[in-house]
C-alpha positions as CSV (number, residue, x, y, z in Angstrom):
1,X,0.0,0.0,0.0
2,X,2.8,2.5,0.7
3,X,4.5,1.8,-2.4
4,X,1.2,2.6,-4.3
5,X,1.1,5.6,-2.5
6,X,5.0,6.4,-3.2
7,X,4.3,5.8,-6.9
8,X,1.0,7.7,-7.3
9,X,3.1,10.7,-5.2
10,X,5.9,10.7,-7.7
11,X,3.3,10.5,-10.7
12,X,1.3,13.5,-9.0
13,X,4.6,15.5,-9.6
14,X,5.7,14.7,-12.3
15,X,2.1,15.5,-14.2
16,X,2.1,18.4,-12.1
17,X,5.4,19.8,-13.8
18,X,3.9,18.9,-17.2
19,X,1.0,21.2,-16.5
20,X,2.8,23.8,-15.1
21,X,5.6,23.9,-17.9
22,X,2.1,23.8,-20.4
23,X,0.1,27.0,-18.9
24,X,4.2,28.7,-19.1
25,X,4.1,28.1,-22.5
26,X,1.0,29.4,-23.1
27,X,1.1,32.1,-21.4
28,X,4.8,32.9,-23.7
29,X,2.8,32.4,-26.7
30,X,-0.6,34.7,-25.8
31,X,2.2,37.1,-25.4
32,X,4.2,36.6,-28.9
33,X,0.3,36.8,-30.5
34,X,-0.2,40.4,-28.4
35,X,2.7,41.7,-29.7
36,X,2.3,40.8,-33.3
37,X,-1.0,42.5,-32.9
38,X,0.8,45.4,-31.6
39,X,3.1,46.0,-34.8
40,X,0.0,45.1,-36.9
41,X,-1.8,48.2,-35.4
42,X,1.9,50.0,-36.0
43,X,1.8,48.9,-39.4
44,X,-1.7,50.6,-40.1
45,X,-0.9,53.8,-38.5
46,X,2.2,53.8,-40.7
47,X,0.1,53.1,-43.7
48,X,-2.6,55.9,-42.7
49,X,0.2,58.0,-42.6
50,X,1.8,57.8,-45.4
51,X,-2.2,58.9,-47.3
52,X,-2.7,55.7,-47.9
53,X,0.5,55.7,-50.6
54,X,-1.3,58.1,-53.2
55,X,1.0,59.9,-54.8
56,X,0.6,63.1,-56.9
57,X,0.9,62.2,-60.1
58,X,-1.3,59.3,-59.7
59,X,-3.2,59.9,-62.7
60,X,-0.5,59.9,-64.9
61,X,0.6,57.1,-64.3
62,X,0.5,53.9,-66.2
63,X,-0.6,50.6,-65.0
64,X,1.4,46.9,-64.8
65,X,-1.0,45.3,-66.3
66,X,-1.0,48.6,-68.9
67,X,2.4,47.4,-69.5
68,X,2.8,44.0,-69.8
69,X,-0.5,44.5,-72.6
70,X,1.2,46.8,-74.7
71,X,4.4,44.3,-74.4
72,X,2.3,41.7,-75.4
73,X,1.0,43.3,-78.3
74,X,4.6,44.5,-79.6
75,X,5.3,40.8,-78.9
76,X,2.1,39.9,-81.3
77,X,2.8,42.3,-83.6
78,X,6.5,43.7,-84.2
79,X,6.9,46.8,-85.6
80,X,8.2,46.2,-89.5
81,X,11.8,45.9,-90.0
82,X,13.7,48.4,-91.6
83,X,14.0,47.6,-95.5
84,X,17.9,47.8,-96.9
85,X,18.6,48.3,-100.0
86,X,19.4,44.9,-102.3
87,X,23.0,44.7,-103.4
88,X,24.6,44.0,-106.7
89,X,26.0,41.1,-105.1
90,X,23.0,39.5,-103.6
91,X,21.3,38.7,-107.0
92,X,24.2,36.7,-108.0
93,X,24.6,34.4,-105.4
94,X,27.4,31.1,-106.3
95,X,27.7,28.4,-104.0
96,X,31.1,28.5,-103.0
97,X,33.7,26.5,-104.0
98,X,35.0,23.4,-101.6
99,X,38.6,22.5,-102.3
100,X,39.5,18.6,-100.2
101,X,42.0,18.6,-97.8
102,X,43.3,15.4,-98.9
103,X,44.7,14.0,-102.2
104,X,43.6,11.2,-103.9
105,X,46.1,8.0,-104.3
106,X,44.3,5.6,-106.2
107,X,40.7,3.9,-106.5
108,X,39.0,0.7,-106.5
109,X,35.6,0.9,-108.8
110,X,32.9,-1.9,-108.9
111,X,31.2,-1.5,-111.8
112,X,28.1,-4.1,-111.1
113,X,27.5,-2.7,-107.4
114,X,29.1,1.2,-107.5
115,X,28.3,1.1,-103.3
116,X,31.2,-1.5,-103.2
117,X,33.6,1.0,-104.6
118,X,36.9,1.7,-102.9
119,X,39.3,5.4,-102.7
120,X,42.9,5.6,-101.2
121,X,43.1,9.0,-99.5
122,X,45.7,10.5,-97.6
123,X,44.3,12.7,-95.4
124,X,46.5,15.5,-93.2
125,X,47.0,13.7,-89.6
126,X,45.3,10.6,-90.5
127,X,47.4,9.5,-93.2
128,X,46.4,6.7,-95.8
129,X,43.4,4.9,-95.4
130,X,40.3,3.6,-97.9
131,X,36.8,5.4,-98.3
132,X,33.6,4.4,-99.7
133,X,30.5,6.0,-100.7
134,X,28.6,8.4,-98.2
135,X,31.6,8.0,-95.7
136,X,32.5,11.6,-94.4
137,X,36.1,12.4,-94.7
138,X,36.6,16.3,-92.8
139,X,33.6,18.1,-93.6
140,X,32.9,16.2,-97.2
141,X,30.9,13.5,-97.6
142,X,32.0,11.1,-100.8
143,X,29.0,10.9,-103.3
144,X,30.8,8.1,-105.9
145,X,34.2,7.1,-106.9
146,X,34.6,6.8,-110.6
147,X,38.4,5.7,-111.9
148,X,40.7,8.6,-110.7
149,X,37.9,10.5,-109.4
Protein backbone atom coordinates (compact mmCIF):
# COMPACT_ATOMS: atom_id res chain seq x y z
CA UNK A 1 0.00 0.00 0.00
CA UNK A 2 2.77 2.55 0.69
CA UNK A 3 4.49 1.83 -2.43
CA UNK A 4 1.21 2.56 -4.33
CA UNK A 5 1.07 5.61 -2.47
CA UNK A 6 5.00 6.41 -3.20
CA UNK A 7 4.30 5.79 -6.85
CA UNK A 8 1.02 7.70 -7.28
CA UNK A 9 3.11 10.73 -5.17
CA UNK A 10 5.88 10.72 -7.71
CA UNK A 11 3.32 10.53 -10.68
CA UNK A 12 1.32 13.54 -9.00
CA UNK A 13 4.61 15.47 -9.58
CA UNK A 14 5.75 14.68 -12.34
CA UNK A 15 2.07 15.47 -14.19
CA UNK A 16 2.15 18.44 -12.10
CA UNK A 17 5.40 19.81 -13.77
CA UNK A 18 3.91 18.87 -17.19
CA UNK A 19 0.98 21.19 -16.52
CA UNK A 20 2.81 23.84 -15.14
CA UNK A 21 5.63 23.88 -17.90
CA UNK A 22 2.06 23.81 -20.39
CA UNK A 23 0.14 27.04 -18.92
CA UNK A 24 4.17 28.65 -19.09
CA UNK A 25 4.11 28.13 -22.45
CA UNK A 26 1.03 29.37 -23.13
CA UNK A 27 1.15 32.05 -21.42
CA UNK A 28 4.77 32.87 -23.74
CA UNK A 29 2.79 32.35 -26.72
CA UNK A 30 -0.62 34.69 -25.79
CA UNK A 31 2.24 37.10 -25.41
CA UNK A 32 4.16 36.63 -28.85
CA UNK A 33 0.32 36.80 -30.49
CA UNK A 34 -0.24 40.40 -28.42
CA UNK A 35 2.73 41.70 -29.66
CA UNK A 36 2.31 40.75 -33.32
CA UNK A 37 -1.00 42.51 -32.91
CA UNK A 38 0.76 45.38 -31.56
CA UNK A 39 3.13 46.02 -34.76
CA UNK A 40 0.00 45.08 -36.87
CA UNK A 41 -1.76 48.18 -35.44
CA UNK A 42 1.93 49.99 -36.04
CA UNK A 43 1.80 48.93 -39.43
CA UNK A 44 -1.74 50.59 -40.13
CA UNK A 45 -0.85 53.80 -38.54
CA UNK A 46 2.18 53.80 -40.68
CA UNK A 47 0.07 53.14 -43.72
CA UNK A 48 -2.65 55.87 -42.70
CA UNK A 49 0.23 58.04 -42.61
CA UNK A 50 1.80 57.77 -45.43
CA UNK A 51 -2.19 58.88 -47.26
CA UNK A 52 -2.74 55.66 -47.85
CA UNK A 53 0.47 55.69 -50.63
CA UNK A 54 -1.30 58.14 -53.21
CA UNK A 55 1.01 59.89 -54.77
CA UNK A 56 0.55 63.06 -56.92
CA UNK A 57 0.89 62.21 -60.05
CA UNK A 58 -1.31 59.30 -59.66
CA UNK A 59 -3.18 59.87 -62.74
CA UNK A 60 -0.51 59.91 -64.88
CA UNK A 61 0.63 57.06 -64.31
CA UNK A 62 0.52 53.87 -66.16
CA UNK A 63 -0.56 50.64 -64.96
CA UNK A 64 1.36 46.93 -64.83
CA UNK A 65 -1.05 45.28 -66.33
CA UNK A 66 -0.98 48.56 -68.90
CA UNK A 67 2.40 47.39 -69.52
CA UNK A 68 2.78 43.96 -69.76
CA UNK A 69 -0.51 44.47 -72.64
CA UNK A 70 1.25 46.78 -74.68
CA UNK A 71 4.43 44.33 -74.42
CA UNK A 72 2.33 41.73 -75.38
CA UNK A 73 1.00 43.35 -78.28
CA UNK A 74 4.64 44.45 -79.59
CA UNK A 75 5.26 40.81 -78.89
CA UNK A 76 2.13 39.88 -81.34
CA UNK A 77 2.80 42.27 -83.64
CA UNK A 78 6.46 43.65 -84.20
CA UNK A 79 6.93 46.76 -85.57
CA UNK A 80 8.24 46.19 -89.50
CA UNK A 81 11.85 45.86 -90.02
CA UNK A 82 13.73 48.38 -91.64
CA UNK A 83 13.99 47.58 -95.52
CA UNK A 84 17.88 47.82 -96.89
CA UNK A 85 18.62 48.34 -100.03
CA UNK A 86 19.39 44.87 -102.29
CA UNK A 87 23.04 44.69 -103.42
CA UNK A 88 24.55 43.96 -106.72
CA UNK A 89 26.01 41.15 -105.08
CA UNK A 90 23.03 39.50 -103.55
CA UNK A 91 21.32 38.74 -107.04
CA UNK A 92 24.17 36.67 -107.97
CA UNK A 93 24.64 34.38 -105.45
CA UNK A 94 27.43 31.14 -106.30
CA UNK A 95 27.74 28.43 -103.96
CA UNK A 96 31.13 28.52 -102.99
CA UNK A 97 33.74 26.45 -104.05
CA UNK A 98 35.02 23.42 -101.63
CA UNK A 99 38.60 22.51 -102.28
CA UNK A 100 39.48 18.63 -100.24
CA UNK A 101 41.98 18.60 -97.84
CA UNK A 102 43.28 15.42 -98.88
CA UNK A 103 44.72 13.99 -102.16
CA UNK A 104 43.62 11.17 -103.89
CA UNK A 105 46.06 7.99 -104.33
CA UNK A 106 44.32 5.61 -106.16
CA UNK A 107 40.69 3.93 -106.47
CA UNK A 108 38.96 0.65 -106.54
CA UNK A 109 35.57 0.94 -108.77
CA UNK A 110 32.95 -1.90 -108.86
CA UNK A 111 31.18 -1.48 -111.84
CA UNK A 112 28.14 -4.14 -111.11
CA UNK A 113 27.50 -2.67 -107.42
CA UNK A 114 29.13 1.25 -107.46
CA UNK A 115 28.35 1.14 -103.28
CA UNK A 116 31.24 -1.47 -103.20
CA UNK A 117 33.63 1.02 -104.59
CA UNK A 118 36.86 1.73 -102.94
CA UNK A 119 39.26 5.42 -102.73
CA UNK A 120 42.86 5.64 -101.20
CA UNK A 121 43.13 9.04 -99.50
CA UNK A 122 45.73 10.54 -97.64
CA UNK A 123 44.26 12.74 -95.39
CA UNK A 124 46.49 15.48 -93.22
CA UNK A 125 47.02 13.69 -89.62
CA UNK A 126 45.25 10.63 -90.53
CA UNK A 127 47.44 9.45 -93.25
CA UNK A 128 46.44 6.68 -95.83
CA UNK A 129 43.36 4.87 -95.35
CA UNK A 130 40.25 3.58 -97.87
CA UNK A 131 36.75 5.44 -98.26
CA UNK A 132 33.61 4.40 -99.70
CA UNK A 133 30.51 5.98 -100.66
CA UNK A 134 28.65 8.39 -98.25
CA UNK A 135 31.60 8.03 -95.72
CA UNK A 136 32.46 11.57 -94.38
CA UNK A 137 36.13 12.44 -94.69
CA UNK A 138 36.56 16.26 -92.84
CA UNK A 139 33.57 18.08 -93.64
CA UNK A 140 32.86 16.22 -97.22
CA UNK A 141 30.85 13.52 -97.59
CA UNK A 142 32.04 11.14 -100.84
CA UNK A 143 29.04 10.91 -103.29
CA UNK A 144 30.78 8.08 -105.92
CA UNK A 145 34.23 7.12 -106.85
CA UNK A 146 34.63 6.78 -110.58
CA UNK A 147 38.43 5.73 -111.86
CA UNK A 148 40.72 8.63 -110.70
CA UNK A 149 37.94 10.51 -109.39
Amino acid sequence: MIKTLRITSVVAVVLAAVFFCFSCGFLVSAAISRERIFEFRRAIEQFKEAKGGKSENRGRETSPLVKQAEAFALYLNPPPKPQTEPSASRGELRPKTVTPKFKLVGTSRHELQPDLSLALIDEPGKGLHWVRPSSKVGHLIIEQIRTGL
